[in-house]
Steps between C-alpha positions, in 0.01 A plus 500: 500500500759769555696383181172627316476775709858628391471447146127719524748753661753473259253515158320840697840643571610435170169656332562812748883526376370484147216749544757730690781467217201541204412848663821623553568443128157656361628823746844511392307501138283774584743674668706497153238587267386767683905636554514411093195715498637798709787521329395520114228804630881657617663478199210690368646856538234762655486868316298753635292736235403846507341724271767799382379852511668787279641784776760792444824422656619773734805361647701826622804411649766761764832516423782746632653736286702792500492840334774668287529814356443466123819727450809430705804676435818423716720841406913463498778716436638551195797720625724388799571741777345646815103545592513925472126523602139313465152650491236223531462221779314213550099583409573764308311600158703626205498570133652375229874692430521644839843495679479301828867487537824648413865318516829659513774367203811658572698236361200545173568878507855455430468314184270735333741748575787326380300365194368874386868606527628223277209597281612833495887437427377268212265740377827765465714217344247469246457825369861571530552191280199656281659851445856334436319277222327828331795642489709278303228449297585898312828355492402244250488692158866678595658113549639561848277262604477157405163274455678266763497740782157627374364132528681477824359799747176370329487206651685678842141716464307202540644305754474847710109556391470142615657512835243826535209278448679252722513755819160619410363159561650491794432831647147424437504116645655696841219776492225220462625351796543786646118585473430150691642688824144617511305163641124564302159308500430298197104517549228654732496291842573440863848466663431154674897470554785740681871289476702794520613849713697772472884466474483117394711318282296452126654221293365535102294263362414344904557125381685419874178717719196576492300778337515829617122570398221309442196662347162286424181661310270359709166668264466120390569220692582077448390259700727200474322158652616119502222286400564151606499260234243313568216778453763696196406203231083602615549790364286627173828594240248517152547797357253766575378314833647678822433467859475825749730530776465702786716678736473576864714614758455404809698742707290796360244646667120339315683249255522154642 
């Protein structure tokens, strides 16, 4: 009786394992199918739609800039020497032409001088040399001169009338540069720059300092800004299409 017992035991625990084992598998199916299932509604990729509208774009974007006189005119010497005098500082308005400073040329002075003198003594040697030629010329027709010495104060005539034109070129050359003693205003404006005094050292040309004067026309002003570029390629470059700018300045009073 018990060996029947264990074998009913044995059949009902084997139909339990089976049942057990058969619904484990179906889940581990459904389980799958329904993973399978998940996964192919991921691959599906997910857009979202909306309706476009037509606006204006009125993107404005701040930058800093900086403001420069539409004119600037640093002013050297031409002349070396010594700062005589100056008449306009810092701020000050002045005119086209007008004389802000003066510089002494002592060492310029001297070579006009010298160079009018030689001009003079040339001058002399030339018309000596003229009046000597003229005169052997009525000498001709009588024979007691000869064509030789005729050809010969001609040509001492021209290499004097040359060195004349030579010193006049060079007496004129010294008085041009002698006019640049006078320190003048190329255009109408505002002395934004003072580098100088009385009694100082002025080097011509300035290439190893800095400018005496600096005048700016400040009527008309640029306004220099670095656009990053990012926004520079967004901007409209057709011809005929531009884009208004504006301006403000913060540190005046009502612009901001």
């Amino acid at each position: 009786m018990s060996h029947r017992k264990l074998g009913i035991f044995g059949v009902v625990a084997l139909i339990a394992a089976g049942l057990v084992v058969g619904t484990g598998i179906r889940a581990r199916e459904e389980q799958g199918s329904k993973l399978k299932d998940w996964t192919d509604d991921q691959a599906v990729p997910s857009v979202a739609v909306t309706q476009p509208n037509a606006k204006a774009l009125n993107a404005t974007l701040d930058l800093p800039g900086r403001l420069e006189a539409y004119y600037r005119a640093p002013i050297f010497a031409r002349v070396s020497g010594y700062l005589k005098s100056w008449s306009a500082d810092m701020g000050a308005r002045v005119k086209a032409g007008q004389v802000i400073a003066e510089i002494e040329a002592p060492d310029l002075d001297q070579q006009l001088l010298q160079a009018r003198a030689d001009l003079a003594s040339q001058q002399a040697s030339a018309r000596l040399s003229e009046a000597t030629l003229n005169r052997r010329k009525t000498l001709v027709a009588s024979n007691f001169v000869s064509a030789q010495e005729i050809d010969e104060r001609t040509a001492d005539l021209s290499n004097k009338n040359a060195a004349v034109h030579s010193g006049q070129a060079n007496v004129e050359r010294l008085e041009a540069l002698a006019g640049y003693k006078k320190i003048t205003v190329p255009f109408d404006g505002v002395v934004t720059a003072r580098d100088t005094d009385v009694g100082a050292l002025i080097n011509a040309g300035g290439g190893s300092g800095p400018a005496m004067f600096v005048v700016s026309d400040i009527t008309k002003l640029r306004v220099y800004v670095n656009v990053p570029e990012l926004r520079a390629g967004h901007q409209d470059r057709r011809k005929g299409h531009h884009r208004a700018a504006g301006v403000s300045e913060p540190d005046l009073p009502g612009d901001g």
